[in-house]
FIKOLZA-1660 file (N, C-alpha, C; in steps of 0.1 Angstrom, whole numbers, plus 5000, padded with zeros to 4 digits):
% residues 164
   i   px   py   pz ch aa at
   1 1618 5027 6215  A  X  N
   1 1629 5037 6214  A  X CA
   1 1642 5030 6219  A  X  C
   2 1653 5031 6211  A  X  N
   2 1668 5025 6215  A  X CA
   2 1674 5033 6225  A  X  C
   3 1684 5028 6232  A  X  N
   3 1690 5038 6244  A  X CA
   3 1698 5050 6239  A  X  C
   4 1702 5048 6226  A  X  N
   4 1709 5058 6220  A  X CA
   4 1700 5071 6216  A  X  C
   5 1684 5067 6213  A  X  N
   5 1675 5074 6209  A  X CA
   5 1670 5083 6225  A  X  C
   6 1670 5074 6232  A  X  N
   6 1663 5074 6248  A  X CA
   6 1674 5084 6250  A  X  C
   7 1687 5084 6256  A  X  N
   7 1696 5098 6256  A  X CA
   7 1700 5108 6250  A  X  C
   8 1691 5108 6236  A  X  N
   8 1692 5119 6226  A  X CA
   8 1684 5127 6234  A  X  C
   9 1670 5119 6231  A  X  N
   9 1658 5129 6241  A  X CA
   9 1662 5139 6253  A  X  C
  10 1664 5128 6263  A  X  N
  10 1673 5130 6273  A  X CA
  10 1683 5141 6276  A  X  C
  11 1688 5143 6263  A  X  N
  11 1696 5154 6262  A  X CA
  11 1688 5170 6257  A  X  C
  12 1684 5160 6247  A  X  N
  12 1678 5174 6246  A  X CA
  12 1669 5177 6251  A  X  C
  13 1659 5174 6261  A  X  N
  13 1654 5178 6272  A  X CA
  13 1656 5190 6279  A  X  C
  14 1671 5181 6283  A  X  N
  14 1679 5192 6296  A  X CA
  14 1682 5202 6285  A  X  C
  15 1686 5207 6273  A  X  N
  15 1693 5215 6265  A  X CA
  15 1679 5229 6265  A  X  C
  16 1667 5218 6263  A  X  N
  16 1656 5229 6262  A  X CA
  16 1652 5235 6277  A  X  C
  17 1647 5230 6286  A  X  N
  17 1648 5232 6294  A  X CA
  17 1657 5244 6305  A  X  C
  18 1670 5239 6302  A  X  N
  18 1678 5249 6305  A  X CA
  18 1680 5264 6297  A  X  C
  19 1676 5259 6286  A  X  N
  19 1676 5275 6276  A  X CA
  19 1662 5280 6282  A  X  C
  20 1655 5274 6285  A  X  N
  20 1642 5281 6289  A  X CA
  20 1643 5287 6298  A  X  C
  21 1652 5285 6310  A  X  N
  21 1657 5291 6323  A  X CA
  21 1666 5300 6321  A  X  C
  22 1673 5299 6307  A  X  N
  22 1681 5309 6302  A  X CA
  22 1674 5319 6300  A  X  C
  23 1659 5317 6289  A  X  N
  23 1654 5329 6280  A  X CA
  23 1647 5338 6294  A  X  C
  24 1642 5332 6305  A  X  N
  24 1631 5335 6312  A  X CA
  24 1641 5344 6322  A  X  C
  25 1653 5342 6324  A  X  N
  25 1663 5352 6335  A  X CA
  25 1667 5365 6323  A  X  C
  26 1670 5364 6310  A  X  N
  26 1671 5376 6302  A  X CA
  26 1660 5381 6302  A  X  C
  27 1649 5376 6300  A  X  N
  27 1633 5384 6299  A  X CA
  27 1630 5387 6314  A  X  C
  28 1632 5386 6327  A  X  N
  28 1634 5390 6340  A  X CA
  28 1643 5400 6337  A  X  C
  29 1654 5401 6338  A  X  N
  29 1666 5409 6335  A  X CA
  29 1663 5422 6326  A  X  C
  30 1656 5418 6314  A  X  N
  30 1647 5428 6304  A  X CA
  30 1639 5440 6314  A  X  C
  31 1626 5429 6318  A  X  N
  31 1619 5440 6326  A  X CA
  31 1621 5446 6337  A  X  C
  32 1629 5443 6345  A  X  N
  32 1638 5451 6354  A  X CA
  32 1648 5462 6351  A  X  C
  33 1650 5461 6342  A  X  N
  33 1661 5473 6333  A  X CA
  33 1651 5481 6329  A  X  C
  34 1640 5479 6323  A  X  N
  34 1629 5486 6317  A  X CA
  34 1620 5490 6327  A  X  C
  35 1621 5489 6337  A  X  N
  35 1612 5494 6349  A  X CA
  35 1624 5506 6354  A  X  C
  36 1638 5502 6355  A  X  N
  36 1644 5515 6359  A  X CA
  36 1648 5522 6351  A  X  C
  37 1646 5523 6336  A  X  N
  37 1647 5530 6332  A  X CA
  37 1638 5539 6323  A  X  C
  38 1639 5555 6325  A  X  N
  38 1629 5563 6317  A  X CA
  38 1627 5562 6305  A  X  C
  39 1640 5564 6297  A  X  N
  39 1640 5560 6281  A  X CA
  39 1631 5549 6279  A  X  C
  40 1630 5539 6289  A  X  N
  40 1627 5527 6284  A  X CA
  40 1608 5524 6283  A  X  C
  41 1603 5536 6283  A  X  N
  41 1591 5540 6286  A  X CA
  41 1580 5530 6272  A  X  C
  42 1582 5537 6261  A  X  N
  42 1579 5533 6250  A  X CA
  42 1581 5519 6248  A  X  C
  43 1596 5517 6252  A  X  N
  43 1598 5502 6246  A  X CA
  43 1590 5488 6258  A  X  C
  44 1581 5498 6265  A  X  N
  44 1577 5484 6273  A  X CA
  44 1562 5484 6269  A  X  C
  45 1559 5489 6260  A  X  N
  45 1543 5490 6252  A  X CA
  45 1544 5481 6243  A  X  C
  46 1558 5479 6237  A  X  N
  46 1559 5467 6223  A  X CA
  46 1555 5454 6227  A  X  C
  47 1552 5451 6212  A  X  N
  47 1551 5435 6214  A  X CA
  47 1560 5428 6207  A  X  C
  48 1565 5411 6208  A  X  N
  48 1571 5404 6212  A  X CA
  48 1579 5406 6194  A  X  C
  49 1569 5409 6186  A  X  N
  49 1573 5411 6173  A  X CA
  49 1575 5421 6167  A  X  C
  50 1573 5429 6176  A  X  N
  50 1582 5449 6173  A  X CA
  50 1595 5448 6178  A  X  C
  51 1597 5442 6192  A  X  N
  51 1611 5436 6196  A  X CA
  51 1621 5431 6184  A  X  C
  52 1614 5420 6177  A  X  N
  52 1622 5410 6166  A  X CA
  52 1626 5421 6160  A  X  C
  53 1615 5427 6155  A  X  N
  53 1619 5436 6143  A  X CA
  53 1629 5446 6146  A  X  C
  54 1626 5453 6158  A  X  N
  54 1637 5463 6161  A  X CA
  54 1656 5457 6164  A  X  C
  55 1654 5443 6167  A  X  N
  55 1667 5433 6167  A  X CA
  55 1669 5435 6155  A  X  C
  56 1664 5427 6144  A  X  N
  56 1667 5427 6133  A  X CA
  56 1672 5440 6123  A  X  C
  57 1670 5447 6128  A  X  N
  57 1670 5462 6123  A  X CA
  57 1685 5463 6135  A  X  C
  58 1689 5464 6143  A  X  N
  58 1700 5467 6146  A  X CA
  58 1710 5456 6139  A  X  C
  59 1708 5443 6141  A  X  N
  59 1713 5434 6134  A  X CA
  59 1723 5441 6119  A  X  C
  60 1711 5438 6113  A  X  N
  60 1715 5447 6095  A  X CA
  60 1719 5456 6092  A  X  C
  61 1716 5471 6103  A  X  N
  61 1721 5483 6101  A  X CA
  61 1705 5486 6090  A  X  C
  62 1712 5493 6079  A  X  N
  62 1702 5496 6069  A  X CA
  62 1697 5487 6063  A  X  C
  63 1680 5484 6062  A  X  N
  63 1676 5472 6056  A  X CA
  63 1661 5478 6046  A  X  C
  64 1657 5477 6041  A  X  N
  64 1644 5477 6030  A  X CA
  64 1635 5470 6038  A  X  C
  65 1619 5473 6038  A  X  N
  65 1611 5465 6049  A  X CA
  65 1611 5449 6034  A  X  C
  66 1611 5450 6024  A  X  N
  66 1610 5435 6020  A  X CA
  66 1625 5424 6023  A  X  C
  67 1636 5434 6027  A  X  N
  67 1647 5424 6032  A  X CA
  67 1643 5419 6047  A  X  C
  68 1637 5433 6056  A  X  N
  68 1635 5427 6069  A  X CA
  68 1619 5418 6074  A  X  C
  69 1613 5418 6060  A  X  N
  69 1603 5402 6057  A  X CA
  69 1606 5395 6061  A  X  C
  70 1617 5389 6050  A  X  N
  70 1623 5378 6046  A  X CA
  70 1628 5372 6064  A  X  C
  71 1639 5384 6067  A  X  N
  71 1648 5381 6078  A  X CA
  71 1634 5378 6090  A  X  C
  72 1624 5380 6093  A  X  N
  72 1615 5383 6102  A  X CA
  72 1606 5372 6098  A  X  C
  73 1604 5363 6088  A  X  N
  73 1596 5350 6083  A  X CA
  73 1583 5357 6085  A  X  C
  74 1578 5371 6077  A  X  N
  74 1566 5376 6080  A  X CA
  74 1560 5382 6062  A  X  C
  75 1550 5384 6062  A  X  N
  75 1549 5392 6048  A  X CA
  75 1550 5403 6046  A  X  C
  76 1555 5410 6033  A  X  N
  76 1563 5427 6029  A  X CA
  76 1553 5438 6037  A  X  C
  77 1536 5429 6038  A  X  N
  77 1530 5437 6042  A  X CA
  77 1525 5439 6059  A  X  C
  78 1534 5429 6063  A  X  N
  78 1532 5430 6077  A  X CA
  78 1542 5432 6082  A  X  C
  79 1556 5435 6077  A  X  N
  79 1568 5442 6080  A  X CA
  79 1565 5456 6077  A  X  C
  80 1555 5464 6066  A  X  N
  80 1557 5474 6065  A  X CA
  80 1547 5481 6075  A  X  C
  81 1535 5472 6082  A  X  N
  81 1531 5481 6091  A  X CA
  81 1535 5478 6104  A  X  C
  82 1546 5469 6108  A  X  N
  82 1553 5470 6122  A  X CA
  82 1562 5483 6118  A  X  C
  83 1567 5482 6105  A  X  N
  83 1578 5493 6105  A  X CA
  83 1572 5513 6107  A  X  C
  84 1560 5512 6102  A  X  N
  84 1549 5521 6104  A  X CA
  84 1549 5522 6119  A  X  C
  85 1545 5514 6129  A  X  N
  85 1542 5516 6141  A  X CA
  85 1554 5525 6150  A  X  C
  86 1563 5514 6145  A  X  N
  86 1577 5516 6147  A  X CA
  86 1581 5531 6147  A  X  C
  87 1582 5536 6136  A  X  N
  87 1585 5551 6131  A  X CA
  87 1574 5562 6139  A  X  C
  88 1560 5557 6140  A  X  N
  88 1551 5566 6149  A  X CA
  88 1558 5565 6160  A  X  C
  89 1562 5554 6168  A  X  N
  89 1572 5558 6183  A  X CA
  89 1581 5561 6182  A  X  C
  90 1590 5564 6172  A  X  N
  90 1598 5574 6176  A  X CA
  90 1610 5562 6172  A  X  C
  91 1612 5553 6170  A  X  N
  91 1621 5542 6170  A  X CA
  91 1629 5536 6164  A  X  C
  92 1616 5537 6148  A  X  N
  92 1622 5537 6134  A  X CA
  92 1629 5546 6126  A  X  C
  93 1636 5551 6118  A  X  N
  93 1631 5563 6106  A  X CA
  93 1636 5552 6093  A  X  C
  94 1627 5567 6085  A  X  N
  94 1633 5561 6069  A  X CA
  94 1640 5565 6058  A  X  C
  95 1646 5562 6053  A  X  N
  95 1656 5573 6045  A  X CA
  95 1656 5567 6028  A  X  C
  96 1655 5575 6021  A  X  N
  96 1652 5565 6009  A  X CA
  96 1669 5563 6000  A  X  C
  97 1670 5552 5995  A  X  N
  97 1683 5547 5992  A  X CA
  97 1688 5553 5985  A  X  C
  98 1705 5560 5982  A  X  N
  98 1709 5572 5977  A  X CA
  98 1711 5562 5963  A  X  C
  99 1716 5552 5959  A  X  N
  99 1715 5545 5945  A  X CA
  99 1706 5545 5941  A  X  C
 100 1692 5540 5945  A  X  N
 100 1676 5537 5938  A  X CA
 100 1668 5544 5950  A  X  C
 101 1665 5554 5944  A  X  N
 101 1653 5562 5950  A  X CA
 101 1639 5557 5952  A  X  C
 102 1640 5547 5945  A  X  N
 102 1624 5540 5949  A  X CA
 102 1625 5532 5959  A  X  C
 103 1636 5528 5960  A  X  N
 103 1638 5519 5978  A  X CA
 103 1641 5528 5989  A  X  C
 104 1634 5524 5997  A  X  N
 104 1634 5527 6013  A  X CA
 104 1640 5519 6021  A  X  C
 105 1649 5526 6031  A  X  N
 105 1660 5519 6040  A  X CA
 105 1653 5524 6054  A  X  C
 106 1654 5511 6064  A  X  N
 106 1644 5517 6077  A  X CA
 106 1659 5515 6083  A  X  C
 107 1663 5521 6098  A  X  N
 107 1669 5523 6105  A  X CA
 107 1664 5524 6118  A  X  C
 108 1674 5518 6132  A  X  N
 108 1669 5524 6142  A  X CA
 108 1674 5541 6145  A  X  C
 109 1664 5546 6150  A  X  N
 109 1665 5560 6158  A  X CA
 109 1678 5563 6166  A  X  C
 110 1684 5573 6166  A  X  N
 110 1699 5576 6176  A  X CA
 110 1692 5569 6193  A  X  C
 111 1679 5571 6193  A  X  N
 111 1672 5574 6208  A  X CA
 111 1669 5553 6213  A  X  C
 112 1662 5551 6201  A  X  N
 112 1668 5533 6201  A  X CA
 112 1682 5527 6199  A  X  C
 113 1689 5532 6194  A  X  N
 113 1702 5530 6195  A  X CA
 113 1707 5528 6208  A  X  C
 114 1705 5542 6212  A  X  N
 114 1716 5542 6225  A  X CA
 114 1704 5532 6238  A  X  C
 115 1692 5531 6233  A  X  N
 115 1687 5526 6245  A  X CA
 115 1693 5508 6245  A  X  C
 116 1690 5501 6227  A  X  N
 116 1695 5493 6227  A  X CA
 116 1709 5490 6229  A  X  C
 117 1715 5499 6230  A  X  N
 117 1737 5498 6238  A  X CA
 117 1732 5497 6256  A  X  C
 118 1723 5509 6257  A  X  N
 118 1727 5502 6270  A  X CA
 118 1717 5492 6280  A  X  C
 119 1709 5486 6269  A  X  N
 119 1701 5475 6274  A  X CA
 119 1714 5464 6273  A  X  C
 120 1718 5460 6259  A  X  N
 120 1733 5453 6260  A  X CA
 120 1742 5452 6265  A  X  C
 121 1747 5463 6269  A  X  N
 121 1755 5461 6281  A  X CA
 121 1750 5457 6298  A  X  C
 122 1737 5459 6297  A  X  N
 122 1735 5457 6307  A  X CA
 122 1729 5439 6311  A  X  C
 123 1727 5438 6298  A  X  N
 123 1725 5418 6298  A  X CA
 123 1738 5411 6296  A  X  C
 124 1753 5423 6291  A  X  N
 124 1764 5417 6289  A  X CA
 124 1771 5415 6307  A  X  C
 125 1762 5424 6315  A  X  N
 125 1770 5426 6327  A  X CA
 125 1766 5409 6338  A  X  C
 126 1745 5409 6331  A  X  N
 126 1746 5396 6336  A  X CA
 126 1752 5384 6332  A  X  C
 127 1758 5384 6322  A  X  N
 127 1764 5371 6315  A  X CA
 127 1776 5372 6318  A  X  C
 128 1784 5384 6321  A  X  N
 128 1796 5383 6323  A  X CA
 128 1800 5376 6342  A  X  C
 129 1788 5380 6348  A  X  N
 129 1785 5377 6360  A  X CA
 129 1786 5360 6362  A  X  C
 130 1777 5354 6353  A  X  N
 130 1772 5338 6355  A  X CA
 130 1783 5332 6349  A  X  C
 131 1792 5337 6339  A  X  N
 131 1804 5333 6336  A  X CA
 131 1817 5336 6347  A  X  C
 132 1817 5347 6351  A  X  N
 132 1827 5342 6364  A  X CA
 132 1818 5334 6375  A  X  C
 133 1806 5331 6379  A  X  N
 133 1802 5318 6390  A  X CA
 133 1806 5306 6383  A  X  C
 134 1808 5301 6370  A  X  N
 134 1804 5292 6367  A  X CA
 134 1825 5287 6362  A  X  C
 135 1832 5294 6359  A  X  N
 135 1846 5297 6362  A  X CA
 135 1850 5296 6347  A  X  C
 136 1862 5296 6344  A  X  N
 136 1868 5300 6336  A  X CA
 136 1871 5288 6325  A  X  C
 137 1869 5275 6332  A  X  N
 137 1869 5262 6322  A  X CA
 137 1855 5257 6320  A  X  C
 138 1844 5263 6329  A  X  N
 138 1833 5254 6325  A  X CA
 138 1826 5266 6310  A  X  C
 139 1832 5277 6312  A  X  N
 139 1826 5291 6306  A  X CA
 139 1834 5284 6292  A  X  C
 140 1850 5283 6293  A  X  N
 140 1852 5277 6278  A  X CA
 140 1848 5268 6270  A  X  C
 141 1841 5254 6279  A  X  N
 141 1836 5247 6274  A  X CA
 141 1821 5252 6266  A  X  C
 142 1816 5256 6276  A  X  N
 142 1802 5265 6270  A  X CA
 142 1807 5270 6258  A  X  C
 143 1813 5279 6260  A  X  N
 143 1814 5290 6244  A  X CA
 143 1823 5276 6231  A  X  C
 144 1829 5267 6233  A  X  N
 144 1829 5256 6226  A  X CA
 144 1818 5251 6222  A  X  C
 145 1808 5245 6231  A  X  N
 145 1796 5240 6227  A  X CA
 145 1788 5253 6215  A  X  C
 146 1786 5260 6220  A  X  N
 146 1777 5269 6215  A  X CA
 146 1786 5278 6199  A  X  C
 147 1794 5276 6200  A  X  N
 147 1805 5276 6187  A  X CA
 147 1800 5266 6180  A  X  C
 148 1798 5254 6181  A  X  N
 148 1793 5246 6172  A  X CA
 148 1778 5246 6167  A  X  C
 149 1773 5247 6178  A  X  N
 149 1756 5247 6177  A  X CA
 149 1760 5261 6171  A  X  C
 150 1762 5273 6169  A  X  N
 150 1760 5282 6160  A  X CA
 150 1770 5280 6144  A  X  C
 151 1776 5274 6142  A  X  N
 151 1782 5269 6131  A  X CA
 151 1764 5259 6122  A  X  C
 152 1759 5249 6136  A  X  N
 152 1755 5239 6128  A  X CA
 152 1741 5251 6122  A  X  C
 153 1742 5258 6128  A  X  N
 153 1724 5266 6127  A  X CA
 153 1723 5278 6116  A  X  C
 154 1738 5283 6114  A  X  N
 154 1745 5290 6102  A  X CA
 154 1742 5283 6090  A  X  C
 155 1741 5270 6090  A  X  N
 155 1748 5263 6075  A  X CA
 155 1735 5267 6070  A  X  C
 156 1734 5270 6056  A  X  N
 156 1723 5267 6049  A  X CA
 156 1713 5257 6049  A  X  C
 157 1702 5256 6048  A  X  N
 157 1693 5244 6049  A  X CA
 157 1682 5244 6039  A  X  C
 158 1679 5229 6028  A  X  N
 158 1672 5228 6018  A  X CA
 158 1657 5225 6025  A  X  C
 159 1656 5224 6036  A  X  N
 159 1639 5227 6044  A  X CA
 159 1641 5232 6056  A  X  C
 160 1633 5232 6061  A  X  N
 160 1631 5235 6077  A  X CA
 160 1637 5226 6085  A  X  C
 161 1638 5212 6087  A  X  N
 161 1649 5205 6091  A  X CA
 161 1658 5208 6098  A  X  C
 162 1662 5209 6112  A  X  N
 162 1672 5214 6117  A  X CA
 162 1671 5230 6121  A  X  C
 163 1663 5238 6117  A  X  N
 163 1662 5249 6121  A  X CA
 163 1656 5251 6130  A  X  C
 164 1660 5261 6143  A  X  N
 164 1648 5264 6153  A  X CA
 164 1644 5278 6152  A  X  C
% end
């Protein structure tokens, strides 16, 4: 391996590494907000891929379970029984599309809604926190860096290549 190759690694090491310490203080931060909170009763029975789905679904607003497939890298038929589960808690509903009546549009619930606002605000309170310790030029650099890394991860891609 070349030195150029050897500090790629290197780099991205620290890059993974530290997002791991990133993901693992939000998922701390998660179940702490979910232990004080009542509403949050339900949403701590899900699994890791009722979560995605329920993102995804705030994400898009109104989505068809074969658009939130696609969006979810799962099949029409295993989106339609997360979205099933989903709707028995209380989390999902379904409304069928006012142009083509044979499509179904899933939504989250007013009661997931407001739980997912104030779960977000309350992970926006920690980030707003680590951004004033960390100050005001290292915070602009970050949101620089991560402006790009989300430009490069946006672009279209003809394989898997470059996607995480």
């Amino acid at each position: 391996m070349n030195e150029t190759d050897e500090k790629a690694l290197q780099q991205a090491r620290f890059i993974f590494t530290t997002g791991r310490l990133i993901q693992e203080r939000i998922l701390k931060e998660h179940a702490q907000f979910l232990a004080k909170e009542k509403a949050g009763e339900e949403f701590i029975e899900l699994s890791a891929a009722q979560y995605r789905c329920l993102l995804a679904v705030r994400i898009c607003g109104k989505v068809t379970v074969g658009d939130l497939a696609r969006r979810l890298e799962v099949s029409p038929a295993s989106a339609s029984v997360m979205v099933e589960r989903l709707v028995e808690k209380g989390m999902l509903e379904r409304s069928r599309s006012k142009q083509d009546r044979r499509k179904v549009r899933v939504t989250l619930t007013d009661e997931a809604e407001k739980f997912a606002d104030s779960l977000e605000e309350h992970m926006l309170h920690i980030f707003t926190d680590l951004v004033r310790k960390v100050g005001p030029e290292t915070a602009a650099m970050w949101c620089e860096v991560l402006k790009r890394i989300k430009e490069h991860l946006m672009k279209p891609t003809s394989s898997k290549e470059g996607e995480i």
